[in-house]
Each structure stands twice: as C-alpha cells, then as structure tokens.
N, CA and C atoms as a LAMMPS dump frame, in Angstrom:
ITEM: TIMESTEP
0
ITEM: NUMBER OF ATOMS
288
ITEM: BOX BOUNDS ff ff ff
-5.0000000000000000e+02 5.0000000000000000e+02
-5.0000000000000000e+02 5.0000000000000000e+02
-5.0000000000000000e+02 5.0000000000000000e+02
ITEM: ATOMS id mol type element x y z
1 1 1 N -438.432 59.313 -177.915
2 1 2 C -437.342 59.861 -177.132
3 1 3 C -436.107 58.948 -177.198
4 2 1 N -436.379 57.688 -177.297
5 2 2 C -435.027 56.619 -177.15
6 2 3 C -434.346 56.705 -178.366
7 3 1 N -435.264 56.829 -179.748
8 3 2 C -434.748 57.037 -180.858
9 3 3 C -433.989 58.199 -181.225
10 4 1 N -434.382 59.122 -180.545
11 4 2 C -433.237 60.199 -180.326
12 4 3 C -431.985 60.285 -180.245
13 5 1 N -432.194 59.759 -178.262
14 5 2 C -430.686 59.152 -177.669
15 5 3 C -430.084 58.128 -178.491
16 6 1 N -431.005 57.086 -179.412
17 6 2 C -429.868 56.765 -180.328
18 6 3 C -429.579 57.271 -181.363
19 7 1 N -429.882 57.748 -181.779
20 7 2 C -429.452 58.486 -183.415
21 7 3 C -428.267 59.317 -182.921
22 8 1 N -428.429 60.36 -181.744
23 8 2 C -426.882 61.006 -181.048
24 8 3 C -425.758 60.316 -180.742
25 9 1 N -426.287 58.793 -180.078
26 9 2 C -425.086 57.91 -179.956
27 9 3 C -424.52 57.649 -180.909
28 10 1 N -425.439 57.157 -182.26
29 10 2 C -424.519 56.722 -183.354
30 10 3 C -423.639 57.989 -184.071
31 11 1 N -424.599 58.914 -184.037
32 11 2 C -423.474 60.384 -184.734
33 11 3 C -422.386 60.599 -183.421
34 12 1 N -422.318 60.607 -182.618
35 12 2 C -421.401 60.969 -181.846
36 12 3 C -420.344 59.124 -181.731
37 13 1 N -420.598 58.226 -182.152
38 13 2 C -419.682 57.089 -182.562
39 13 3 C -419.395 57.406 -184.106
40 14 1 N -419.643 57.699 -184.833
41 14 2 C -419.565 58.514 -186.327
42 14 3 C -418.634 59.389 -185.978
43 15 1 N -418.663 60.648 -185.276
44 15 2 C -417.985 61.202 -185.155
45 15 3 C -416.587 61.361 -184.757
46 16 1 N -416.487 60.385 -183.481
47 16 2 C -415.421 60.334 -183.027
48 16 3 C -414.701 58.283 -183.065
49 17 1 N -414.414 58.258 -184.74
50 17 2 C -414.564 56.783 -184.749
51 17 3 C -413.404 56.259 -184.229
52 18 1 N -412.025 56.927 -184.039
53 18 2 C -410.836 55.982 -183.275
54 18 3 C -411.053 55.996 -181.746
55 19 1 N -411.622 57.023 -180.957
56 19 2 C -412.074 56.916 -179.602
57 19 3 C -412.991 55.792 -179.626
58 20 1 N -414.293 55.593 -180.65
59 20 2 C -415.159 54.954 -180.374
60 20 3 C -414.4 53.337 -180.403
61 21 1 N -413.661 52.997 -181.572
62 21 2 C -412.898 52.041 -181.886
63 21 3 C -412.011 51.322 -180.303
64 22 1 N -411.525 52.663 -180.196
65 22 2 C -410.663 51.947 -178.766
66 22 3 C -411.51 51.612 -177.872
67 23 1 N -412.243 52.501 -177.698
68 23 2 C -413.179 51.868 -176.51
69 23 3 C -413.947 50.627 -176.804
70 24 1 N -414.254 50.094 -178.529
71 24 2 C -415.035 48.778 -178.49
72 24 3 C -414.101 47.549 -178.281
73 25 1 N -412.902 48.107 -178.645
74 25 2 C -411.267 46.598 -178.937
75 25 3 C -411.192 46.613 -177.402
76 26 1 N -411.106 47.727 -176.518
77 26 2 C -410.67 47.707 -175.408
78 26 3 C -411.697 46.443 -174.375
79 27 1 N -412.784 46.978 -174.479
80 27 2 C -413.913 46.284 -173.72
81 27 3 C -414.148 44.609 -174.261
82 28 1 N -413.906 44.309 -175.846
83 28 2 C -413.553 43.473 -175.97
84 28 3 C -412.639 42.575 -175.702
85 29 1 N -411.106 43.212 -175.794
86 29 2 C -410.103 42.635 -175.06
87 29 3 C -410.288 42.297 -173.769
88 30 1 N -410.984 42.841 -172.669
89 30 2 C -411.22 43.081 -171.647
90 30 3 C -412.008 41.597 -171.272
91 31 1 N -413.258 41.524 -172.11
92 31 2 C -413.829 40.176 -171.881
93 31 3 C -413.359 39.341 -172.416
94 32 1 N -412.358 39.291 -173.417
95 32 2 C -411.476 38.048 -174.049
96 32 3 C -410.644 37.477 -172.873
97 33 1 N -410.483 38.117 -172.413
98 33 2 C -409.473 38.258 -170.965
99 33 3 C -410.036 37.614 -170.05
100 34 1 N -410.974 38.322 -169.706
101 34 2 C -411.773 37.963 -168.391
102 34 3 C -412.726 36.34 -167.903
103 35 1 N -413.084 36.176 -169.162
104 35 2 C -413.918 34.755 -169.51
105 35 3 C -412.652 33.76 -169.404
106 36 1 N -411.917 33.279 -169.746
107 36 2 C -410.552 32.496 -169.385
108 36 3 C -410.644 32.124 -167.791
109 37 1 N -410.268 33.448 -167.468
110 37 2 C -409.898 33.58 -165.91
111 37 3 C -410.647 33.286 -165.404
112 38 1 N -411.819 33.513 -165.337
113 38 2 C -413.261 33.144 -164.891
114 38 3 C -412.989 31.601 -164.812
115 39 1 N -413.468 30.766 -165.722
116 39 2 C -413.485 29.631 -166.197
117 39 3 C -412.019 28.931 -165.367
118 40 1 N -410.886 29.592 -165.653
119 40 2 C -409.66 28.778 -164.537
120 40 3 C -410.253 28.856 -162.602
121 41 1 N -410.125 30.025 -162.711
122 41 2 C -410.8 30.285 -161.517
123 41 3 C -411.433 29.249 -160.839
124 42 1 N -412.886 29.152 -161.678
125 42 2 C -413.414 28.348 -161.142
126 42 3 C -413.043 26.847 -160.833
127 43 1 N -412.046 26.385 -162.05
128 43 2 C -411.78 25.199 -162.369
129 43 3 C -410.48 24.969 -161.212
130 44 1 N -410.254 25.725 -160.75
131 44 2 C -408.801 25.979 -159.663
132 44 3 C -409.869 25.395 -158.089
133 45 1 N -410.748 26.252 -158.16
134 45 2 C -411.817 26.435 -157.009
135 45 3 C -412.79 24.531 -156.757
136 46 1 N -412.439 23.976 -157.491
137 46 2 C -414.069 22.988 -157.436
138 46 3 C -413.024 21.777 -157.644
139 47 1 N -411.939 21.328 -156.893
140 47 2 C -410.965 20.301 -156.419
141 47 3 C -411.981 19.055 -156.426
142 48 1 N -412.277 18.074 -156.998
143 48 2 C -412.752 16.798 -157.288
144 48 3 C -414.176 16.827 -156.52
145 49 1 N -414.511 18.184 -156.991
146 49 2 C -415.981 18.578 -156.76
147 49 3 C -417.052 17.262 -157.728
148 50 1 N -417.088 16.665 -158.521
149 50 2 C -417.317 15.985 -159.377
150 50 3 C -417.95 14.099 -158.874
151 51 1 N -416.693 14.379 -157.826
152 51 2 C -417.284 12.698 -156.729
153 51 3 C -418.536 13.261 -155.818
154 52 1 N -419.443 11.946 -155.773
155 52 2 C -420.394 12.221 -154.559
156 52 3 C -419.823 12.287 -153.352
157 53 1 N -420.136 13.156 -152.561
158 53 2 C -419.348 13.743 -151.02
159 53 3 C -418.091 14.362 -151.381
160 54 1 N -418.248 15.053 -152.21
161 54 2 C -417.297 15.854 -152.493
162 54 3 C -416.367 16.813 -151.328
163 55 1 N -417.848 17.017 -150.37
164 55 2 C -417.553 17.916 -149.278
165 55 3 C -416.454 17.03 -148.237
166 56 1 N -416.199 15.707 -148.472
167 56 2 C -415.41 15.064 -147.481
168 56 3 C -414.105 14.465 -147.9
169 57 1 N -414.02 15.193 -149.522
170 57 2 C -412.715 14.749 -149.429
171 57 3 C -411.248 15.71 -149.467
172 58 1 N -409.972 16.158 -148.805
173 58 2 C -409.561 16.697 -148.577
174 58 3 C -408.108 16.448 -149.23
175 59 1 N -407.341 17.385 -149.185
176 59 2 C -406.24 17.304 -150.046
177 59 3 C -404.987 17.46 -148.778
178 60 1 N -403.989 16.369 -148.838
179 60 2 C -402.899 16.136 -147.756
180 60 3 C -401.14 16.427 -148.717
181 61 1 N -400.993 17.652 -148.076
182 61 2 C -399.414 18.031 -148.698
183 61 3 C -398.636 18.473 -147.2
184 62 1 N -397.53 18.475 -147.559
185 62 2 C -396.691 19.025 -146.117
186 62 3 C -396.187 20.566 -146.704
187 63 1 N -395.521 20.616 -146.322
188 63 2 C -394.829 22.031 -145.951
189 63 3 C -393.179 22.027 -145.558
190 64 1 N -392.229 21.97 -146.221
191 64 2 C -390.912 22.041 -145.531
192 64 3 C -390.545 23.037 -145.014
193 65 1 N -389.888 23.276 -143.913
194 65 2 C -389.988 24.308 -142.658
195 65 3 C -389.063 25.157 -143.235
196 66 1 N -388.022 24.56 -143.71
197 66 2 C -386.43 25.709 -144.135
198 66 3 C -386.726 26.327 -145.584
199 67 1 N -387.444 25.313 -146.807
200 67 2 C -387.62 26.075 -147.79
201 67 3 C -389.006 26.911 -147.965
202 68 1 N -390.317 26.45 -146.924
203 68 2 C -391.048 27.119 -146.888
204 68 3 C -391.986 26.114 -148.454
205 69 1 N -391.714 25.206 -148.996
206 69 2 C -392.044 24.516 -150.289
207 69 3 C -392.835 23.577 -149.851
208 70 1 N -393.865 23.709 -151.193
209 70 2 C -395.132 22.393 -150.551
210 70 3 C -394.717 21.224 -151.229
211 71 1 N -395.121 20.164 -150.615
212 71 2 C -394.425 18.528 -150.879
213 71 3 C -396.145 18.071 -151.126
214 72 1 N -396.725 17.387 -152.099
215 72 2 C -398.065 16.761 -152.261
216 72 3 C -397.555 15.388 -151.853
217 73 1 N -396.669 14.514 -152.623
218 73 2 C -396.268 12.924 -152.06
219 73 3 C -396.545 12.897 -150.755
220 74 1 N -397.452 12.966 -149.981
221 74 2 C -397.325 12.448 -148.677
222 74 3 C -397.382 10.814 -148.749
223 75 1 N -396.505 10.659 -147.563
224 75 2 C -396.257 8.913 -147.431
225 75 3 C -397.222 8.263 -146.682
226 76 1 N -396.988 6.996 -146.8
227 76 2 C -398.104 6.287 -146.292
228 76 3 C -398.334 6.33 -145.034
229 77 1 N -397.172 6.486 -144.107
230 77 2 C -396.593 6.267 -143.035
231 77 3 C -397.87 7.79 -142.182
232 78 1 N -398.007 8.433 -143.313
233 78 2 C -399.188 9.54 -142.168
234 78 3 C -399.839 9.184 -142.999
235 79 1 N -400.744 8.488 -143.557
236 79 2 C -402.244 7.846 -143.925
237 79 3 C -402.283 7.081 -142.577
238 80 1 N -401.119 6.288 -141.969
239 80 2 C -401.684 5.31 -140.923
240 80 3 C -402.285 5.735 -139.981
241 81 1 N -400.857 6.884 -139.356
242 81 2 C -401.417 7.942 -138.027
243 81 3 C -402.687 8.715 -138.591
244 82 1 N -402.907 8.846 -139.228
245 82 2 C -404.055 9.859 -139.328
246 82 3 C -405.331 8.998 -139.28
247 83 1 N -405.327 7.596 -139.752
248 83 2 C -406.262 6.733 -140.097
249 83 3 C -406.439 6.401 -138.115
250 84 1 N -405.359 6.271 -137.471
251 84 2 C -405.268 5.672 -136.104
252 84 3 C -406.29 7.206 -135.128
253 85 1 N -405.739 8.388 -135.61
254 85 2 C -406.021 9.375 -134.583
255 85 3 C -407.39 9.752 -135.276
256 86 1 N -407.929 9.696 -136.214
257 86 2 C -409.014 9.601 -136.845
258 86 3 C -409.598 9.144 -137.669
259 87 1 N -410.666 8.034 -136.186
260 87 2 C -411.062 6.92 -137.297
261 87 3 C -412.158 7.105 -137.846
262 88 1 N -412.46 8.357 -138.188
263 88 2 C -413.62 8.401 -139.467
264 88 3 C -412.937 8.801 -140.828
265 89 1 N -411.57 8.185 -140.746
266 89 2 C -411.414 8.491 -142.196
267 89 3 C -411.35 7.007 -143.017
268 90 1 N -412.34 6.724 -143.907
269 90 2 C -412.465 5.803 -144.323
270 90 3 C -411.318 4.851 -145.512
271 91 1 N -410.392 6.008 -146.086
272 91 2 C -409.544 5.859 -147.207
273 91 3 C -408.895 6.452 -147.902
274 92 1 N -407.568 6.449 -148.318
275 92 2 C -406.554 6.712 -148.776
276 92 3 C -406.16 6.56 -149.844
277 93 1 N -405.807 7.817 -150.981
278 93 2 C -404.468 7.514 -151.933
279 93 3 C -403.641 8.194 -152.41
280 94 1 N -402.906 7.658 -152.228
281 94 2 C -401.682 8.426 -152.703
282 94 3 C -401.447 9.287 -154.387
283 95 1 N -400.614 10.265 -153.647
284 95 2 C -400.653 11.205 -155.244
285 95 3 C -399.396 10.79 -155.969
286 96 1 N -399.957 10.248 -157.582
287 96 2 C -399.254 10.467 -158.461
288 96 3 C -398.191 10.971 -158.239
C-alpha cells in the first residue's frame, strides 16, 4: 500500500515539475533562513551563559529619559552605591 502512495507521489511530482520545484526551493529557502535565526537567537538569549553561576551575573545599562537611548558605560560611581545598598554583590566591571 505505501508503495503505491509512493509511486503517485512521484508521478504526480513528474507531473507537475515547476509546482513541485517551487515548493522544494521554497521549503529549502525557508530552512536556509530559519537555522541562522535559530542559532542568533539563541546566541542573543545565553548572555555569558558560559561562566559558572551564570545565573548571578547581570547586565547594568541606564536609560536616558529625553532620548529614551540605552547607555551600557555605566560608571563606577553606581558599582559603589549598588555594592553599599547591596552587599551581596561580590564584583564589578566595567564595559568596554
């Protein structure tokens, strides 16, 4: 019975070979596409996942109020306060 359903699939891809064509470039393009994104995705997602305690380390940027624009340089000057108002943070560095 399966040999059937395929022998119809292939005559009916025989038959109709630029439909069949688009639909194989298409689905291909599709995962040429998709595997990238995937892979950034993830690589966007897993932030210095790579150190042990990964789960404790956190990323410090501001926010300017009028342009609405993120600033990463945070200064040292809030490593201190933050080190003072919470002292389980063991250490600091500054971004590039």
């Amino acid at each position: 019975m399966i040999i059937h359903y395929l022998k119809i699939a292939f005559r009916n891809l025989w038959k109709y070979k630029t439909q069949s064509l688009m639909g194989i470039f298409g689905l291909a393009f599709g995962l040429v596409c998709f595997v990238p994104a995937l892979y950034w995705l993830r690589y966007e997602t897993s932030y210095d996942s790579f150190y042990p305690d990964a789960a404790h380390i956190y990323r410090l940027y501001t926010v300017d109020k009028q342009t609405g624009k993120t600033n990463e340089l945070v200064s040292g000057m809030l490593e201190r306060k933050l080190h003072e108002q919470f002292a389980a943070t063991e250490n600091f560095c500054p971004a590039k």
